[in-house]
N, C-alpha and C positions, 0 to 999 in steps of 0.2 A: 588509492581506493576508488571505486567507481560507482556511478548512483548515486552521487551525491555524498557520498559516505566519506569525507575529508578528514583529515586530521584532526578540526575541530570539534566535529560532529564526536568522533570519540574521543577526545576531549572530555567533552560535555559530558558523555554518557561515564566514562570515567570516576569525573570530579560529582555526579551525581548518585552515583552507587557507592561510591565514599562515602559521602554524607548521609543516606541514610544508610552507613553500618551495614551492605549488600555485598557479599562477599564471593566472587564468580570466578572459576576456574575459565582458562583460555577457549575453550571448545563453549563454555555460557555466554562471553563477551562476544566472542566473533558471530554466536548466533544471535545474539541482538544487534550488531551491527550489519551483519547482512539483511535481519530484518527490514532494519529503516532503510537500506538500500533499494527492497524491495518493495517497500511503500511507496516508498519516493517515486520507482521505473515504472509500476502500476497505477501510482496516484493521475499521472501524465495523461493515463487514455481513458481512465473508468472511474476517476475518480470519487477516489476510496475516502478521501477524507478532506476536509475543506483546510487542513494543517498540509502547509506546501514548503515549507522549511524544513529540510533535514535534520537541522538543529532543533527546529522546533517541536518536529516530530521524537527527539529523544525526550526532552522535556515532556509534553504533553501528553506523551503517547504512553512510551517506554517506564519511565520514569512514574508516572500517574500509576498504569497499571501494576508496577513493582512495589507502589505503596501499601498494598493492601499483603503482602506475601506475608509478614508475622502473623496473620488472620486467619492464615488460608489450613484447612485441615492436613490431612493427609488422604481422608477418601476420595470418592468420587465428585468433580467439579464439575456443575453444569454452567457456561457459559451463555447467558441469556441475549438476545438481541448482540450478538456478540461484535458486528460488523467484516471489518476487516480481520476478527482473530483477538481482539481487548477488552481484556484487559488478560484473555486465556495463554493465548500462546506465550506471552512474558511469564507467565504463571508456569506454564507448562516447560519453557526453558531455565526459569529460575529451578525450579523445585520438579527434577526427572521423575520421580517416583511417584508423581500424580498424576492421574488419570483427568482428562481433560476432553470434555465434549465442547466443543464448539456450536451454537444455536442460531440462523437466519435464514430468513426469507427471500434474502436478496442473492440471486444467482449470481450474481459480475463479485458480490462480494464472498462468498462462499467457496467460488473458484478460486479466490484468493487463498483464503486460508489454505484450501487444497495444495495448490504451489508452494507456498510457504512451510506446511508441515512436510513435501515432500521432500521441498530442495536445503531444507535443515534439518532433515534427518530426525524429525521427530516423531518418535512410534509412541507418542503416551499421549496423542493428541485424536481426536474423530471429531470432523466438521460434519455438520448435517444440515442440508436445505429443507425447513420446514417452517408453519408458523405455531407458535408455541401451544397454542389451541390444541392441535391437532397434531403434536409430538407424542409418543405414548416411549416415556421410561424403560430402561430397564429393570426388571423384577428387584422390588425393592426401591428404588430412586434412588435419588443424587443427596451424598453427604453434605453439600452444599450445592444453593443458587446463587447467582452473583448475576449482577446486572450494573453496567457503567452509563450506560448512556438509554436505556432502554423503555421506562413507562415512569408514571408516576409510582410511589412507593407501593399506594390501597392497590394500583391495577396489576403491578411487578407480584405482588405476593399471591392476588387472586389468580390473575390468567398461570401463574408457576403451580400454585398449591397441589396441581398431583403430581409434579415431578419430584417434589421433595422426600426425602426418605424420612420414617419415623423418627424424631428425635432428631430432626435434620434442624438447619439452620438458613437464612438469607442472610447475602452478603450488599448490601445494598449501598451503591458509592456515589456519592451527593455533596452538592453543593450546599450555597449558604440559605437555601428556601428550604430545607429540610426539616423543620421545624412546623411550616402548613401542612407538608406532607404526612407528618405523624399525626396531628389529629385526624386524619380523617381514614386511620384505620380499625381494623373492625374490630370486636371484642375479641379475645381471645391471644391475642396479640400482644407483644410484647416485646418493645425493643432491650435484650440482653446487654449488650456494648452499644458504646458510641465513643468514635476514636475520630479525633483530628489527624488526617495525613497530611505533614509536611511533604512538599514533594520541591526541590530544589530545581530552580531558574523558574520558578511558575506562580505568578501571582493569582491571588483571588482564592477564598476560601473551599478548600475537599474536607469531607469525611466521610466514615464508613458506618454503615447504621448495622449492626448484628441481630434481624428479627427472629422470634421463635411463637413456638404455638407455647399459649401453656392449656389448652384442652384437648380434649382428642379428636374437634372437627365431627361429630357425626355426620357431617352431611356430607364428609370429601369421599371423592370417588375411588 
């Protein structure tokens, strides 16, 4: 294997989709592992992500964004602040049959996702360079937002709220200060779920916070 992509490396990814119960036919595995191959050959000159271990990259990367897949609906997924393509494109290789928009501002990373969904064959994926501000939805919005690394919770739900579709949901993926994060959201608001994700070889506390409206927003645009 090449890119960093060793035996180990899938190993890991392997003994990691085992554990949590993730069951991937050969053409799912090999595009995740070609994934990390290509983080890895990309990380080198643009660095995409401050995670420089291959292995490490399954854990952290792979594996992190696969934890949320029992969550993930079957509509439309907006990938917010999305980076290099995560927590989407794992989401979009696990689960074909979702539609998966990719969200950043960052060109060098954008290009990525672009190579990535080209050279894995992925037609249920659209990256787009924009800042979220100034993204305008497709008619209706996104069945879901998800955001892994991207604002605090009050700013993720505010700067997203008109991309969500009515009756839609946030997919919001946090650590252990999540907890200041929810109070200082606004009325109307309501965290639905809150799931600890186990995520195997990875210390230190994830979860997923499932926010919703329960008014109708008069004021959203």
């Amino acid at each position: 294997m090449s890119d960093g992509v060793t035996p180990q490396v899938a190993a890991r990814l392997d003994a990691g989709l085992s554990a949590m119960h993730i069951v991937v036919d050969e053409v799912q595995r090999d595009r995740l592992l070609r994934l990390v191959g290509l983080l890895h050959k990309w990380n080198r000159a643009y660095n995409l992500t401050a995670i420089r271990s291959p292995e490490e990259m399954v854990s952290r990367h792979l594996l992190d964004s696969a934890a949320v897949l029992p969550f993930v609906d079957g509509g439309a997924l907006l990938d917010v602040g999305a980076g290099p393509g995560l927590p989407g494109l794992v989401l979009a290789i696990l689960q074909p049959n979702l539609s998966v928009t990719l969200l950043d501002s960052n060109g060098k990373k954008v290009r990525f996702q672009r190579q990535a969904m080209m050279e894995l064959g992925l037609g249920n994926v659209t990256p787009v360079q924009a800042r979220v501000e100034a993204f305008e939805p497709p008619t209706g919005g996104y069945a879901q937002v998800i955001s892994r690394a991207f604002a605090s919770l009050a700013d993720f739900v505010q700067l997203t709220d008109h991309l969500l579709a009515p009756g839609g949901h946030w997919l919001a993926m946090k650590g252990p200060a999540a907890d200041e994060e929810l109070a200082a959201l606004e009325a109307g608001l309501i965290v639905r779920e809150r799931h600890r994700l186990e995520v195997p070889f990875t210390a230190g506390e994830r979860q997923l916070l499932i926010v919703e409206r329960t008014d109708s927003n008069p004021g959203r645009p």
